[in-house]
N, C-alpha and C positions, 0 to 999 in steps of 0.2 A: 466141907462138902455140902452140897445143898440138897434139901431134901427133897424124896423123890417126888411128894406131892406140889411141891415149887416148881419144880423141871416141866419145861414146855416140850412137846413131841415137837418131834424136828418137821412131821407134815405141816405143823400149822406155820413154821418159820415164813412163808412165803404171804402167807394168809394176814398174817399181822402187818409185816412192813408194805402190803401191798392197800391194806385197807385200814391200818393204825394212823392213831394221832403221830407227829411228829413233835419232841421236845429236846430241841439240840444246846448243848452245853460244851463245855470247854475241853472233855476228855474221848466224848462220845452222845451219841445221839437214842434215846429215849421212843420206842414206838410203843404205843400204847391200844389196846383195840375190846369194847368191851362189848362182853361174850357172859347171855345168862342162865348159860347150865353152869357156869365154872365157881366151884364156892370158895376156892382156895385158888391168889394169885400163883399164874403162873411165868415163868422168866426162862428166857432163850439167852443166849450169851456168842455175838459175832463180832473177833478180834481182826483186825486189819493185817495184813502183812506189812503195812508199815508203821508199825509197830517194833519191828524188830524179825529176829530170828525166833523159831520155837519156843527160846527156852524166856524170852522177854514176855511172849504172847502167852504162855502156861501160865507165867508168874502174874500177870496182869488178869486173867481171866480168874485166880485163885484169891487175888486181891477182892475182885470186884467180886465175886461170891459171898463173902464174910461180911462185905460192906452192904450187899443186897440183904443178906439174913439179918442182920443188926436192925437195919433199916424196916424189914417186913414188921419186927417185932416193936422198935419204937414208934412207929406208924400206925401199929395196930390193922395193917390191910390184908386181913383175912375176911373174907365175905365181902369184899370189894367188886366181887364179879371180871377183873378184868386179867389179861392174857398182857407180858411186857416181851420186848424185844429188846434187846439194849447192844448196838452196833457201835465199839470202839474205835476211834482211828488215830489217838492220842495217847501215848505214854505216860503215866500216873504209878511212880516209887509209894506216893505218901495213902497209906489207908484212909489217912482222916480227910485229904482232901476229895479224895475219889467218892468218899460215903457220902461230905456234906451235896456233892454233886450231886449224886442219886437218890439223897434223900430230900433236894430242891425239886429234883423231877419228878419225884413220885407224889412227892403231898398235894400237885394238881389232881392227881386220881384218889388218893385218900378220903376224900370226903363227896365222893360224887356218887 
C-alpha cells in the first residue's frame, strides 16, 4: 500500500496530465508537474482497460505501487517538490522490469 502522504488527490489528476512534463516508456507513460507547496512526492496511478480485465489492472496497479515506493526511497525524492502521474497502457508480470522503468523516469525529476 502506498502511503497516504504519496497518494495524489484525485482533483489534481486532470491538473498534472494537463499541465505535466510527459516521460513515455515502454509500460506506461510518466507525467510529471512541479508544484512548490508539496514537500513530499506525490503519485496518482491510471491503468488502461487494455490492460486486461479488473483482476489484470488490480494486480498491475499493486505491482507498480511497490515498485514506485522502492523507488521513492532508492531515489531519495522526498523534498523533490513535484506531483507524478503515471498512465499505464502495457502489461508488466515482472516487478523488476516495471521498477527499472519507473525508476529511468523518475531520476529525470530527482535531482532538479
Amino acid at each position: 500500500m502506498l502511503n497516504k502522504k504519496y497518494r495524489l488527490p484525485v482533483s489534481q489528476f486532470p491538473v498534472v496530465y494537463k499541465n505535466g512534463k510527459k516521460i513515455r516508456g515502454k509500460y506506461g507513460m510518466l507525467v510529471a508537474l512541479k508544484i512548490k507547496n508539496t514537500p513530499t512526492p506525490q503519485f496518482g496511478f491510471v491503468v488502461s482497460k487494455k490492460i486486461g480485465g479488473a483482476v489484470q489492472r488490480h494486480r498491475f496497479t499493486r505491482i507498480l505501487r511497490v515498485a514506485v515506493t522502492e523507488s521513492i526511497k532508492e531515489l531519495s525524492l522526498d523534498n523533490c517538490g513535484y506531483i507524478f502521474q503515471y498512465v499505464a497502457f502495457e502489461s508488466c508480470d515482472s516487478k523488476d522490469a516495471l521498477k527499472e522503468e519507473v525508476k529511468t523516469q523518475l531520476k529525470g525529476f530527482a535531482n532538479d
